[in-house]
N, CA and C atoms of all chains as a GROMACS GRO file, in nm:
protein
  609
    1UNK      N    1  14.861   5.543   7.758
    1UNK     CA    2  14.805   5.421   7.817
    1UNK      C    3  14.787   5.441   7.968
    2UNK      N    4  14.690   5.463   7.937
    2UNK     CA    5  14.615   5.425   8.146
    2UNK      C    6  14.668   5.308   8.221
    3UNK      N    7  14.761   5.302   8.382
    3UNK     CA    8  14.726   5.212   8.454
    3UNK      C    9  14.692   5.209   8.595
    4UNK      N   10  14.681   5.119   8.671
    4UNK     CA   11  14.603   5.122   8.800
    4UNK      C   12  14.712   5.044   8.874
    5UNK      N   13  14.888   5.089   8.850
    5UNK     CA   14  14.983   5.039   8.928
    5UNK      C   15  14.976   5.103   9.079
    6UNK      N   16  14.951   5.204   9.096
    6UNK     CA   17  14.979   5.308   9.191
    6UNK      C   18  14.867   5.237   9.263
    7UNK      N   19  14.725   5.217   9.210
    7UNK     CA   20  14.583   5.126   9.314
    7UNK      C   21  14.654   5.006   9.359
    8UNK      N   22  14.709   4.924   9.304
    8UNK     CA   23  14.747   4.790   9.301
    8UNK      C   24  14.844   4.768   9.388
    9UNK      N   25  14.914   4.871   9.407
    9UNK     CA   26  15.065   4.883   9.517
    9UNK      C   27  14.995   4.913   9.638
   10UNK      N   28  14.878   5.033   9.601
   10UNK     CA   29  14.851   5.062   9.760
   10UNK      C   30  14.732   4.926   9.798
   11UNK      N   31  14.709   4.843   9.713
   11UNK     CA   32  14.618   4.704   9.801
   11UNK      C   33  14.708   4.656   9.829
   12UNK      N   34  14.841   4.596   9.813
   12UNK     CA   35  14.945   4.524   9.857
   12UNK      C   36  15.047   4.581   9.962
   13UNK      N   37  15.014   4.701   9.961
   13UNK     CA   38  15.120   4.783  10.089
   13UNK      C   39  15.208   4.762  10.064
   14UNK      N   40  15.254   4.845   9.909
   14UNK     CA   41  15.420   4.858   9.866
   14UNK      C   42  15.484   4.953   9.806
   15UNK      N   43  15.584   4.967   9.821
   15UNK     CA   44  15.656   5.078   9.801
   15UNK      C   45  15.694   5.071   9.647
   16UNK      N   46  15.719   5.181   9.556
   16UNK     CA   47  15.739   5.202   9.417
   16UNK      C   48  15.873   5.131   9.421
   17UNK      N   49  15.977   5.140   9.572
   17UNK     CA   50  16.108   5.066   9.541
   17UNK      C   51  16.136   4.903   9.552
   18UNK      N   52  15.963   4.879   9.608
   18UNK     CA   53  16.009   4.775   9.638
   18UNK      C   54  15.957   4.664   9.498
   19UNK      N   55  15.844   4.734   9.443
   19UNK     CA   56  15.762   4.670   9.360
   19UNK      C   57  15.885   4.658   9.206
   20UNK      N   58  15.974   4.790   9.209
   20UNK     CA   59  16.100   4.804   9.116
   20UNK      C   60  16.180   4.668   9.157
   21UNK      N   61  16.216   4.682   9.246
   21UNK     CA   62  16.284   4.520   9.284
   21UNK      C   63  16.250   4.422   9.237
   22UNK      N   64  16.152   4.371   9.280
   22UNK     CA   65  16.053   4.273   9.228
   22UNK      C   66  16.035   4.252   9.091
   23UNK      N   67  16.049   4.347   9.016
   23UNK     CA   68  16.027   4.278   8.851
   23UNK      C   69  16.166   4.387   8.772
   24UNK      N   70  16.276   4.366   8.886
   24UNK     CA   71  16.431   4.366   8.795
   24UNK      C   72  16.436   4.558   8.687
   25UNK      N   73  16.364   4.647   8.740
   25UNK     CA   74  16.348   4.784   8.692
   25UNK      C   75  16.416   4.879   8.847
   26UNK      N   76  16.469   4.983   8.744
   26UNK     CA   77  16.485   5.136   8.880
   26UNK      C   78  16.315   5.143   8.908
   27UNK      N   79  16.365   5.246   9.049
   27UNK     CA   80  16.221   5.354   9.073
   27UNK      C   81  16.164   5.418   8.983
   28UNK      N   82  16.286   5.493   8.943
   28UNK     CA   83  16.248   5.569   8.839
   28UNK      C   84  16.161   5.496   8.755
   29UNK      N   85  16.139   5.406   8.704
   29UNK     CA   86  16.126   5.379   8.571
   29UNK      C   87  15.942   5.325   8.633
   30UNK      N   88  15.926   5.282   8.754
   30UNK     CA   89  15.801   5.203   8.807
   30UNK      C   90  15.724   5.369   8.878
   31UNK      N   91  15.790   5.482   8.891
   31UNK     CA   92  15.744   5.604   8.901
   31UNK      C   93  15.742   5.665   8.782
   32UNK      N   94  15.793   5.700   8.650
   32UNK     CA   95  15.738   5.712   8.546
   32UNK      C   96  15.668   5.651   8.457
   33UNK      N   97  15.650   5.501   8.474
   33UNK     CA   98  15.514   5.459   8.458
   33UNK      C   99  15.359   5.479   8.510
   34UNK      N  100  15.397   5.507   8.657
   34UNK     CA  101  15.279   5.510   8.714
   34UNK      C  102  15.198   5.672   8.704
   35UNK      N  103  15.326   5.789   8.674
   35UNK     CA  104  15.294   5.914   8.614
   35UNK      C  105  15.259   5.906   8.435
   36UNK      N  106  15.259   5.811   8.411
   36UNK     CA  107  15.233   5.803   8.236
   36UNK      C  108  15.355   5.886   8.161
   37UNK      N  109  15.475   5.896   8.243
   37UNK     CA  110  15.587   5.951   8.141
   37UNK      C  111  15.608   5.828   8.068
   38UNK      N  112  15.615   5.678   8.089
   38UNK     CA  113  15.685   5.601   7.980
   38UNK      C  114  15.593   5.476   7.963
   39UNK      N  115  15.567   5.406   7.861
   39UNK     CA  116  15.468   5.313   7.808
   39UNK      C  117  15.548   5.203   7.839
   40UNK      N  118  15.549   5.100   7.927
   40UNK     CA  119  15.664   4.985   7.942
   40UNK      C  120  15.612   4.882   7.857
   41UNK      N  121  15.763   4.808   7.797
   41UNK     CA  122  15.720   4.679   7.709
   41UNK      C  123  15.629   4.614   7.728
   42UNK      N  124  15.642   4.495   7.628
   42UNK     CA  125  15.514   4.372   7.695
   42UNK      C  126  15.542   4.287   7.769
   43UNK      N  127  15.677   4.301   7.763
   43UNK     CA  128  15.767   4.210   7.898
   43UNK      C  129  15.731   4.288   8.012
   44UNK      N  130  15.770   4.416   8.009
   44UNK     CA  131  15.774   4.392   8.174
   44UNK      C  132  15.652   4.454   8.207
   45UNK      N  133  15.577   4.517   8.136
   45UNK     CA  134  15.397   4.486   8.150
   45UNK      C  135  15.311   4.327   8.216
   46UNK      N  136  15.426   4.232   8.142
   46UNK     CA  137  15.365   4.104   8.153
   46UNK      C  138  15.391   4.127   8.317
   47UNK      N  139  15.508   4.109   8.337
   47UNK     CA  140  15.594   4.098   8.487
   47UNK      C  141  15.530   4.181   8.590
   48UNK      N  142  15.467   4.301   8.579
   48UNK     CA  143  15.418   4.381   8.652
   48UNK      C  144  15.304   4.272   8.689
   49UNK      N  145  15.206   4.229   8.572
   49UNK     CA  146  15.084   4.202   8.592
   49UNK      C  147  15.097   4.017   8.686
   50UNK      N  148  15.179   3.989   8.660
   50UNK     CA  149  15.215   3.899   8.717
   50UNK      C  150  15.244   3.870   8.857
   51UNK      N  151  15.305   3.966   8.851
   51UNK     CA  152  15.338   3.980   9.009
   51UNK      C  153  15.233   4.010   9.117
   52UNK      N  154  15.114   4.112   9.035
   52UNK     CA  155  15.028   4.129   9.126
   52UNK      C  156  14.885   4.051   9.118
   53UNK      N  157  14.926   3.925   9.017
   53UNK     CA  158  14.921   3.825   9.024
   53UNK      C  159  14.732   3.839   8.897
   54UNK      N  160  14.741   3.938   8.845
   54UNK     CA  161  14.604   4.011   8.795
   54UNK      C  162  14.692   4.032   8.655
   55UNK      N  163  14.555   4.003   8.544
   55UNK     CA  164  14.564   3.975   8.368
   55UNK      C  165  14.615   4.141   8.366
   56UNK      N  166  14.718   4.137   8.260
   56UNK     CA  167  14.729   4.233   8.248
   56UNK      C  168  14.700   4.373   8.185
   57UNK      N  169  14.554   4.320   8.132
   57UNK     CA  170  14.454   4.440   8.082
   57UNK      C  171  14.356   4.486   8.175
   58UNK      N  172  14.390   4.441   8.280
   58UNK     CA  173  14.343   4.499   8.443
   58UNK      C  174  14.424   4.618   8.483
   59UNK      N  175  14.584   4.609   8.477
   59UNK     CA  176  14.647   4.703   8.485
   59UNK      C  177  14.646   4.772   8.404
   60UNK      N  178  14.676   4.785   8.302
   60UNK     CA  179  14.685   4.842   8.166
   60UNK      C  180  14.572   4.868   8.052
   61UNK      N  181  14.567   4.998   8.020
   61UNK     CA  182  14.419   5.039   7.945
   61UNK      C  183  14.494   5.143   7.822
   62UNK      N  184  14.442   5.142   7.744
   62UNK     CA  185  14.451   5.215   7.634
   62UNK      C  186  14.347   5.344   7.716
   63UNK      N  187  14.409   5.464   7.626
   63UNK     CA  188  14.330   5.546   7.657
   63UNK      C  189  14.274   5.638   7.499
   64UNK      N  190  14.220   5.735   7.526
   64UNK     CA  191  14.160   5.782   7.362
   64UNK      C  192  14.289   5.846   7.306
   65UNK      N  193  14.380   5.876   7.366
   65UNK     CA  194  14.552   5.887   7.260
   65UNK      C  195  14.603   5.793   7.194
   66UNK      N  196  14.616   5.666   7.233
   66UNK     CA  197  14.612   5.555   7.201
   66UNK      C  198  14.551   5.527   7.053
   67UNK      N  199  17.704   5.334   7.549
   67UNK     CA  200  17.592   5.408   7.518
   67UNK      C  201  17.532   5.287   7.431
   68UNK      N  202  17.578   5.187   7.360
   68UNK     CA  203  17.540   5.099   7.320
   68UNK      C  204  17.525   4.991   7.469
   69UNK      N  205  17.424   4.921   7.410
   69UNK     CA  206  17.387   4.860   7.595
   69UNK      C  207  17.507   4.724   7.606
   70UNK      N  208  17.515   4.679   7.537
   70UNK     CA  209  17.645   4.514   7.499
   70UNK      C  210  17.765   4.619   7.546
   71UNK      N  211  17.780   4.756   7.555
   71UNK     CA  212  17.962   4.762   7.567
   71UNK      C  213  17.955   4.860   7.627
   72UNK      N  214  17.856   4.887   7.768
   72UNK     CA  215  17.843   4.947   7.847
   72UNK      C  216  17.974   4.959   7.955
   73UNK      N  217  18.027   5.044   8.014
   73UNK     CA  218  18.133   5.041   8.093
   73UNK      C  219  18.083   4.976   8.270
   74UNK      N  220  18.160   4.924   8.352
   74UNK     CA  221  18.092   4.937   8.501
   74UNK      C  222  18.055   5.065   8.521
   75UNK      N  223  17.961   5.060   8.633
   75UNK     CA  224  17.920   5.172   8.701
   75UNK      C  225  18.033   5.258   8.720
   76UNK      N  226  18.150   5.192   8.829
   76UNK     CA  227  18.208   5.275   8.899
   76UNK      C  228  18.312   5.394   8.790
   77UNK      N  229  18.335   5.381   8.656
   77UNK     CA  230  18.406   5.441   8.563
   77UNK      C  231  18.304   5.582   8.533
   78UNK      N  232  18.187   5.605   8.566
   78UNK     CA  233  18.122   5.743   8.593
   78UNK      C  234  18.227   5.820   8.704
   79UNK      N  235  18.292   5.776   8.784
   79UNK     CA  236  18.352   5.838   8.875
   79UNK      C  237  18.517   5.864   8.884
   80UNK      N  238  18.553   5.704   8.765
   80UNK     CA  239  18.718   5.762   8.693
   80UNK      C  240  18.658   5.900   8.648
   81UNK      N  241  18.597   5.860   8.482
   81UNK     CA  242  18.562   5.931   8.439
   81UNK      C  243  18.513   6.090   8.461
   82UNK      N  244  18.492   6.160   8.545
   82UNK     CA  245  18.434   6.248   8.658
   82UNK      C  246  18.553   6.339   8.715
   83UNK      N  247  18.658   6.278   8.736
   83UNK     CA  248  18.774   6.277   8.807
   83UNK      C  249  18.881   6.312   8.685
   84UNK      N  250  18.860   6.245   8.565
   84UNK     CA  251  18.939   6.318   8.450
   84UNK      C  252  18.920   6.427   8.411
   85UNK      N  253  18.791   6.455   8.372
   85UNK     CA  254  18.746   6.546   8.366
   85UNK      C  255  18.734   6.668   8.444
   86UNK      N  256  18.753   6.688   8.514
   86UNK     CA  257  18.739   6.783   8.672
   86UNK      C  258  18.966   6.785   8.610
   87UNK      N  259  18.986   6.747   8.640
   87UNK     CA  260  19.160   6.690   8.668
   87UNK      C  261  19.183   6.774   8.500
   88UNK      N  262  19.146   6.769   8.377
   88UNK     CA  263  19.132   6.831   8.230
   88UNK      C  264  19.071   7.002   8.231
   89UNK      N  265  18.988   6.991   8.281
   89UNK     CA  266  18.952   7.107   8.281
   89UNK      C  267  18.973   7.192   8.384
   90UNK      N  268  19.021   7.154   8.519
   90UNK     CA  269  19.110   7.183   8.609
   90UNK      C  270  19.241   7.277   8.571
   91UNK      N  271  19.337   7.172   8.496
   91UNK     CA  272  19.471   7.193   8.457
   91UNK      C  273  19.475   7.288   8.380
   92UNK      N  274  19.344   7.327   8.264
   92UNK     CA  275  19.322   7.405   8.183
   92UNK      C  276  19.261   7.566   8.200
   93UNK      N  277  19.229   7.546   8.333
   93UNK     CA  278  19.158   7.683   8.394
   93UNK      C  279  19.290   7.736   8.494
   94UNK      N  280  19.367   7.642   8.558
   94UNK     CA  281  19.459   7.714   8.603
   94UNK      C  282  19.570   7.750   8.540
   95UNK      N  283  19.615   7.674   8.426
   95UNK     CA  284  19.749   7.728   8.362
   95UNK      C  285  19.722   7.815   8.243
   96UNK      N  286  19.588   7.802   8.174
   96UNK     CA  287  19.578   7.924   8.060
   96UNK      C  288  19.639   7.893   7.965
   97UNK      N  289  19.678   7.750   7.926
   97UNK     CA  290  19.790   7.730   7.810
   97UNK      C  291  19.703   7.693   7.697
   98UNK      N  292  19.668   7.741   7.576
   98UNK     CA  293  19.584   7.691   7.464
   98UNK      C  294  19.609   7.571   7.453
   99UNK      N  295  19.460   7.480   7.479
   99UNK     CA  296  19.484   7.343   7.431
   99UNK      C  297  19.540   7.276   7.323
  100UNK      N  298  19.463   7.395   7.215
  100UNK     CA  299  19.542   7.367   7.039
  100UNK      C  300  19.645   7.403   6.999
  101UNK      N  301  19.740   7.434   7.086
  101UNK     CA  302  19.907   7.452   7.063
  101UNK      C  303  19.905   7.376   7.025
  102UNK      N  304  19.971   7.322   6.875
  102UNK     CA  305  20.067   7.198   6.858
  102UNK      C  306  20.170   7.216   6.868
  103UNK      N  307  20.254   7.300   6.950
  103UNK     CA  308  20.394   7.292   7.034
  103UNK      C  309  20.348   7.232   7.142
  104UNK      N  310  20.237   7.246   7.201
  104UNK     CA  311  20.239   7.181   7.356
  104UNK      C  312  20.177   7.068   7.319
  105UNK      N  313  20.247   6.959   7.350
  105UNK     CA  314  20.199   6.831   7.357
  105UNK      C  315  20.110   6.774   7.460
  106UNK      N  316  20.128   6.886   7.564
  106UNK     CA  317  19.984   6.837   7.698
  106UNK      C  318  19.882   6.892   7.660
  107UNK      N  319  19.874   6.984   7.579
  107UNK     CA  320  19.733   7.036   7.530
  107UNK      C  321  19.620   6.812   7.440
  108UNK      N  322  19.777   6.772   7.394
  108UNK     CA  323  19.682   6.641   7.336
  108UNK      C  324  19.641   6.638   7.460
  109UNK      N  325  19.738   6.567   7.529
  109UNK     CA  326  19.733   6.469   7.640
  109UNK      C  327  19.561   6.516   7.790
  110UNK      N  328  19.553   6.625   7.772
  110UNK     CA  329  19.460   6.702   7.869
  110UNK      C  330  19.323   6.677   7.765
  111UNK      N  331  19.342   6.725   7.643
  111UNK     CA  332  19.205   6.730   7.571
  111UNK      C  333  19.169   6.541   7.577
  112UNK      N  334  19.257   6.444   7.559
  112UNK     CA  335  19.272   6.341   7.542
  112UNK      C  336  19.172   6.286   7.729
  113UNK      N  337  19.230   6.345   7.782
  113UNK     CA  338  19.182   6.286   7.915
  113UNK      C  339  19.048   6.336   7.911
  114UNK      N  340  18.966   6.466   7.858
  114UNK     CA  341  18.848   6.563   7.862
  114UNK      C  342  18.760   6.463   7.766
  115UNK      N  343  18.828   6.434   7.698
  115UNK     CA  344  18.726   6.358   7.621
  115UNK      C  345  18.701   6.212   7.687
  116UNK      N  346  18.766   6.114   7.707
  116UNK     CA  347  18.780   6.014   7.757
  116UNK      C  348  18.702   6.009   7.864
  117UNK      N  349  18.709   6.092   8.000
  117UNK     CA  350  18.677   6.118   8.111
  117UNK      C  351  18.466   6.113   8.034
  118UNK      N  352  18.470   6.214   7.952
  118UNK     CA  353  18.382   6.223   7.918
  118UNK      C  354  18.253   6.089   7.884
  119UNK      N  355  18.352   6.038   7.806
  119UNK     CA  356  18.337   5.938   7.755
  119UNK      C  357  18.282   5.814   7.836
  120UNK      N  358  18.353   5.800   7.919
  120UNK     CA  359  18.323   5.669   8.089
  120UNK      C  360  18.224   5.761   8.127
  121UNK      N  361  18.201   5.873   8.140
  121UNK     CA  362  18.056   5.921   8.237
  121UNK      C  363  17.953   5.864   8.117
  122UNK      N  364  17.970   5.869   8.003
  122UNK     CA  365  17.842   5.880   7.937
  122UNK      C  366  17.815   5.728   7.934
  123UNK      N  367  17.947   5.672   7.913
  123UNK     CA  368  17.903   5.476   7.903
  123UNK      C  369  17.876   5.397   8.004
  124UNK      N  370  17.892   5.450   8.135
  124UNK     CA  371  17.852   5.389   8.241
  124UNK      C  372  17.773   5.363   8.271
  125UNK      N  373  17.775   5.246   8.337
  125UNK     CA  374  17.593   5.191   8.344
  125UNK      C  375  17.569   5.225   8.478
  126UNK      N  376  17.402   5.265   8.531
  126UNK     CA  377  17.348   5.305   8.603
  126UNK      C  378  17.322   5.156   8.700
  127UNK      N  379  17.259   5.220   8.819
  127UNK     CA  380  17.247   5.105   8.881
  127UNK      C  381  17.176   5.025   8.835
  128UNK      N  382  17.075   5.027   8.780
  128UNK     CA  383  16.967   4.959   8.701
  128UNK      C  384  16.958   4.942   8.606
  129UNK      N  385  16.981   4.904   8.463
  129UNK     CA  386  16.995   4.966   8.321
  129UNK      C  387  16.876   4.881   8.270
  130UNK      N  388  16.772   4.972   8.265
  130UNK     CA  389  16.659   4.910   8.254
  130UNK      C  390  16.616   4.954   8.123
  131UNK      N  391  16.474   4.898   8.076
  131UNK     CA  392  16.447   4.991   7.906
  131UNK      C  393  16.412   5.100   7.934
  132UNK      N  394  16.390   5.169   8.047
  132UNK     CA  395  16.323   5.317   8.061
  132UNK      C  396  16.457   5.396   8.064
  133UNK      N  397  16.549   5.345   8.121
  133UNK     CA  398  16.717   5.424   8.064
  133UNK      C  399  16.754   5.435   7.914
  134UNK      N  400  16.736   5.301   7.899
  134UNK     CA  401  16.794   5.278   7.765
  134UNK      C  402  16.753   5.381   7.652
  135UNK      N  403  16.601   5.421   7.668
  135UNK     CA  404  16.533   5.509   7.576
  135UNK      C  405  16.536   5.625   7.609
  136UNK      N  406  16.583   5.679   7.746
  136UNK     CA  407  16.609   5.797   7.782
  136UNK      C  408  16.740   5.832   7.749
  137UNK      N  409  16.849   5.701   7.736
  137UNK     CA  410  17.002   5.734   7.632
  137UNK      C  411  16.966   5.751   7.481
  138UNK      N  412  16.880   5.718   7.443
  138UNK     CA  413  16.860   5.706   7.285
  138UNK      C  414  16.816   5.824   7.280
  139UNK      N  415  16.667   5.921   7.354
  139UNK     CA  416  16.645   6.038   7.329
  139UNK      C  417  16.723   6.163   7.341
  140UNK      N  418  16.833   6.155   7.447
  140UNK     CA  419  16.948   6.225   7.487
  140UNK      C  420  16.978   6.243   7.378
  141UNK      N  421  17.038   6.112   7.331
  141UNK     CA  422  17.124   6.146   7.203
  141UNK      C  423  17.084   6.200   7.104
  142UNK      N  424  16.919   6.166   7.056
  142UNK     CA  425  16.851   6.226   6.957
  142UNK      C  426  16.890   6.374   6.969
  143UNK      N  427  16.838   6.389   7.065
  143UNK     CA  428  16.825   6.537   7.093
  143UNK      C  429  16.962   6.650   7.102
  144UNK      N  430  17.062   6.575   7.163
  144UNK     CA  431  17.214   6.658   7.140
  144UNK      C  432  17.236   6.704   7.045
  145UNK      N  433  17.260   6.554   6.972
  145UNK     CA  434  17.279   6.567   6.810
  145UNK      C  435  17.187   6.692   6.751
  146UNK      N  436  17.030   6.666   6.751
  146UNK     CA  437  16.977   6.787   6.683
  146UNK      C  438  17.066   6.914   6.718
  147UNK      N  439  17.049   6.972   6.891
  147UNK     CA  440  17.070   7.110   6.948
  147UNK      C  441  17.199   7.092   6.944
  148UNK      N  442  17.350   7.020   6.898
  148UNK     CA  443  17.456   7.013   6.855
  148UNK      C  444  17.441   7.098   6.673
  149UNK      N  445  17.349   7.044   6.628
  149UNK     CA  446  17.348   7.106   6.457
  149UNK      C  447  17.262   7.236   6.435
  150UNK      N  448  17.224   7.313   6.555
  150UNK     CA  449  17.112   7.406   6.599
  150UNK      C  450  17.244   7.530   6.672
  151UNK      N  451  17.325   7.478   6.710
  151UNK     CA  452  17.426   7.570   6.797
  151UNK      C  453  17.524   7.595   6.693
  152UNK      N  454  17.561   7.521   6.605
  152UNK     CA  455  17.685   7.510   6.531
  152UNK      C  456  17.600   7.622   6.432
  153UNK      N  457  17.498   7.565   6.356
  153UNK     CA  458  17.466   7.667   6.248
  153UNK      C  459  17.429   7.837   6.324
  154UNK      N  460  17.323   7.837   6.445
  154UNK     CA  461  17.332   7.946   6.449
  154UNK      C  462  17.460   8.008   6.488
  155UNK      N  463  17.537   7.942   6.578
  155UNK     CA  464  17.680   8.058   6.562
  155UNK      C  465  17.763   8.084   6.409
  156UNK      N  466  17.762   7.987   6.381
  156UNK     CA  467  17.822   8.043   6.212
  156UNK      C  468  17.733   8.159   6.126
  157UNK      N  469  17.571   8.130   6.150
  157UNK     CA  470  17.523   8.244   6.119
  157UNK      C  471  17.549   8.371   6.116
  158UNK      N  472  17.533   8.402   6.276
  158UNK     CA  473  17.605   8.536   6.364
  158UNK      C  474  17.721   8.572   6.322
  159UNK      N  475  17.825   8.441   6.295
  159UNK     CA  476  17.941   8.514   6.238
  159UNK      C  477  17.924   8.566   6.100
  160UNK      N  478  17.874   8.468   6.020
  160UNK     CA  479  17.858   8.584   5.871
  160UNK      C  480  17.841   8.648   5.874
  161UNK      N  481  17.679   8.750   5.954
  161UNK     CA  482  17.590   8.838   5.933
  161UNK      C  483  17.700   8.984   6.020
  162UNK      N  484  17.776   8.920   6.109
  162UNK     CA  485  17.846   8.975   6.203
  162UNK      C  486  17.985   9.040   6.106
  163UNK      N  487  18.003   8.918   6.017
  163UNK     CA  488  18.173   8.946   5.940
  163UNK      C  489  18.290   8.933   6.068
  164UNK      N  490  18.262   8.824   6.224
  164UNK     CA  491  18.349   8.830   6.327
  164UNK      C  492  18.374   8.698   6.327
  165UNK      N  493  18.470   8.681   6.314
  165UNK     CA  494  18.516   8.531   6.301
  165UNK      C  495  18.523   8.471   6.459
  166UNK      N  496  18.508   8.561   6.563
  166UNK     CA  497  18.540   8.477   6.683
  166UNK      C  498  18.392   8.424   6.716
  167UNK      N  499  18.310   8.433   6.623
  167UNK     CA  500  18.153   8.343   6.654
  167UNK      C  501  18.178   8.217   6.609
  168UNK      N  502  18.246   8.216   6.495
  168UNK     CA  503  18.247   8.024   6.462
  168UNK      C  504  18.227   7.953   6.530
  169UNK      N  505  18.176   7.850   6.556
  169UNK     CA  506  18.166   7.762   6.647
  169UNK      C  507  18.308   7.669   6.672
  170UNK      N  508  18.296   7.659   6.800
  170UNK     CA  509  18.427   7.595   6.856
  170UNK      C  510  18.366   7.464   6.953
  171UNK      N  511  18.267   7.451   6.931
  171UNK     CA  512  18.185   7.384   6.986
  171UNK      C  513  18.219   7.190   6.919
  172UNK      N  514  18.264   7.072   6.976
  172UNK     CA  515  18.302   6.993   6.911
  172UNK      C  516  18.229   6.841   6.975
  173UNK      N  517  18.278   6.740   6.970
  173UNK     CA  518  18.266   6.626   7.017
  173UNK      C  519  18.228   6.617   7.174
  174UNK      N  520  18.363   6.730   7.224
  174UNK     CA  521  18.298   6.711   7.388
  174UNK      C  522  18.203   6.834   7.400
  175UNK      N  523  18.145   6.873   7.323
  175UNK     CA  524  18.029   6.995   7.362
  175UNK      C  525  17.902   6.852   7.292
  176UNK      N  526  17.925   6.788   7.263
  176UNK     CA  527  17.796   6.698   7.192
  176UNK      C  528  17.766   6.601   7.320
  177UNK      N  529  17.888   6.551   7.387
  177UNK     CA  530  17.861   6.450   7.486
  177UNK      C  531  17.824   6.533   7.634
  178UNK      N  532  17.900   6.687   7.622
  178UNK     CA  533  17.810   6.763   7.769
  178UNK      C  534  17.709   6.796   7.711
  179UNK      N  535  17.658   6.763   7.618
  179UNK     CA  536  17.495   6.853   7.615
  179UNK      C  537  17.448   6.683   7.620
  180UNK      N  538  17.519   6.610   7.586
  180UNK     CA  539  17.384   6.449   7.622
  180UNK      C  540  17.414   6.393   7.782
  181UNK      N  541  17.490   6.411   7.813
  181UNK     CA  542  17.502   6.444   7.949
  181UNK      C  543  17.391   6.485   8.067
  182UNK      N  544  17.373   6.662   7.982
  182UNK     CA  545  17.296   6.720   8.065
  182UNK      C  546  17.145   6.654   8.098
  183UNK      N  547  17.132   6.676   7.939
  183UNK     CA  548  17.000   6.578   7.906
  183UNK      C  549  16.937   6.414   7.972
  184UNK      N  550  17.044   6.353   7.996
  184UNK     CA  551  16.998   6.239   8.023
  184UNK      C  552  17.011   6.235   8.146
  185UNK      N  553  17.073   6.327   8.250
  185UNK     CA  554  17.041   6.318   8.356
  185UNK      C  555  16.926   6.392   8.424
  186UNK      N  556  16.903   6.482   8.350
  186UNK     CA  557  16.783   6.567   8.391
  186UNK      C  558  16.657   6.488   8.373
  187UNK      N  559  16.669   6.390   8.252
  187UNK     CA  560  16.566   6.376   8.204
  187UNK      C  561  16.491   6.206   8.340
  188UNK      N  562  16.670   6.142   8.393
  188UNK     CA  563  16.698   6.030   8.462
  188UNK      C  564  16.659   6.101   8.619
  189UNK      N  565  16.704   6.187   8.599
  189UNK     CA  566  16.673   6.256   8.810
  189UNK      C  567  16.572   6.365   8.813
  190UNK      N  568  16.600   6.488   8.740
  190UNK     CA  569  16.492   6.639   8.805
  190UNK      C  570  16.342   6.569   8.728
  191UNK      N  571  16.346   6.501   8.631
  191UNK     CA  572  16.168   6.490   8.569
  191UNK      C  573  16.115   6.394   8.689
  192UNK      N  574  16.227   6.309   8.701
  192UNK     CA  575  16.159   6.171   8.828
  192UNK      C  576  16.133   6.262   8.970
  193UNK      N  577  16.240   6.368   9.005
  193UNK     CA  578  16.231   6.426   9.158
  193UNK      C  579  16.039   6.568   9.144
  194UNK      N  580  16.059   6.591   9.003
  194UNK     CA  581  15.945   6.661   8.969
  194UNK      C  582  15.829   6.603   8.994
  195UNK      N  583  15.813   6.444   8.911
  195UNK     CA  584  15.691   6.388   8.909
  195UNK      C  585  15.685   6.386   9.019
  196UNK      N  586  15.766   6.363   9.122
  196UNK     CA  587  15.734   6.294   9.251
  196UNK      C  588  15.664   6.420   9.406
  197UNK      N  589  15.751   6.586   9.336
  197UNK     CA  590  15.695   6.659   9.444
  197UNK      C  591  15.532   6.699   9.341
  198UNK      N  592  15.506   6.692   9.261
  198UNK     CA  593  15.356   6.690   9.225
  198UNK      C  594  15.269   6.593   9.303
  199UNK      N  595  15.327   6.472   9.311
  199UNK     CA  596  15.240   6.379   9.352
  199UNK      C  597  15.300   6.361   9.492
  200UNK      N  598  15.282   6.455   9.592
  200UNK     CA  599  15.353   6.403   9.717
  200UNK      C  600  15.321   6.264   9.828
  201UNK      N  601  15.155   6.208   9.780
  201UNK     CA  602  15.135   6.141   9.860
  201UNK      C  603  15.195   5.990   9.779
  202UNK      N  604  15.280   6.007   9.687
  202UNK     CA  605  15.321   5.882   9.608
  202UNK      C  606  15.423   5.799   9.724
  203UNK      N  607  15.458   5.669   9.718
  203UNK     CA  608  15.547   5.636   9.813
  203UNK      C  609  15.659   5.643   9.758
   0.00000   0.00000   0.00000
């Protein structure tokens, strides 16, 4: 699954630790999303997309693995 | 390792400290743990495991679902290369006819190999992704 967290942080001028803060996750886990090591729930998919205040099939794309 | 009966953080560092303190006692005195005349052989293996035990149940600063599934794959995976080590050394020993191949390999060789795993998989893959992508913040 494709996303455009890493675009979305750099329009908001934020850090991977800070954006982890913000929706209750490690770095780790908001840096292996944004490298496509881990597919995050629909919770905190929701929470991501929320926060940056954008639907969350803006962030999030299926890709042809999918 | 179950997320409901997770230990505090800070018991990674009892835990840490037994262990080091077990295998310590055991590298300097040379006394076979499996004496059953020596009753500190329990008491030391008892702390090796235990010690063990608080590193692996301790919760991280964060215990988020991207941990949680990186404890579940750990474990997958021990377990397999736990039943991958045991058979091929018993192999070697048949084919060998040397009995000192058996595997001696037990409970705390299952929790240092999920150990290894889940931290490698929790720190060097995250410190990896990150010198690939250096302009990441």
């Amino acid at each position: 699954m494709k996303n455009s967290i890493k675009v979305e942080r750099a329009r908001k001028n934020i850090t991977q630790e800070e954006l982890a803060q913000k929706v209750n996750v490690s770095r780790q886990t908001i840096n292996a999303i944004e490298t496509r090591r881990f597919v995050p729930s629909t919770v905190l998919a929701l929470k991501i997309a929320q926060f940056f205040a954008l639907p969350v099939e803006h962030i999030f794309e299926l890709d042809d693995k999918d | 390792m179950i997320p409901n009966l997770m230990l505090p953080r800070y018991f990674k560092w009892f835990g840490l400290l037994l262990v080091i303190a077990g295998f310590g006692y055991s590298a300097v005195y040379r006394h076979s743990l499996d004496d059953v005349a020596f009753i500190g052989g329990l008491w030391i293996q008892t702390a090796i495991l235990a010690g063990l035990l608080m590193i692996a149940g301790a919760k991280e600063k964060t215990e988020d679902e991207m941990i949680r599934h990186i404890r579940l794959t750990s474990l997958q995976w021990s377990v397999f290369l736990m039943i991958l080590l045991r058979l091929g050394f018993k192999t070697v020993a048949f084919l060998t006819r040397e009995v000192s191949w058996l595997p001696h390999i037990q409970i705390n060789g299952l929790l240092m190999i999920y150990l290894v795993l889940f931290y490698y998989q929790l720190y060097v893959k995250d410190y990896l992704a990150s010198i690939n992508k250096p302009h990441e913040a």
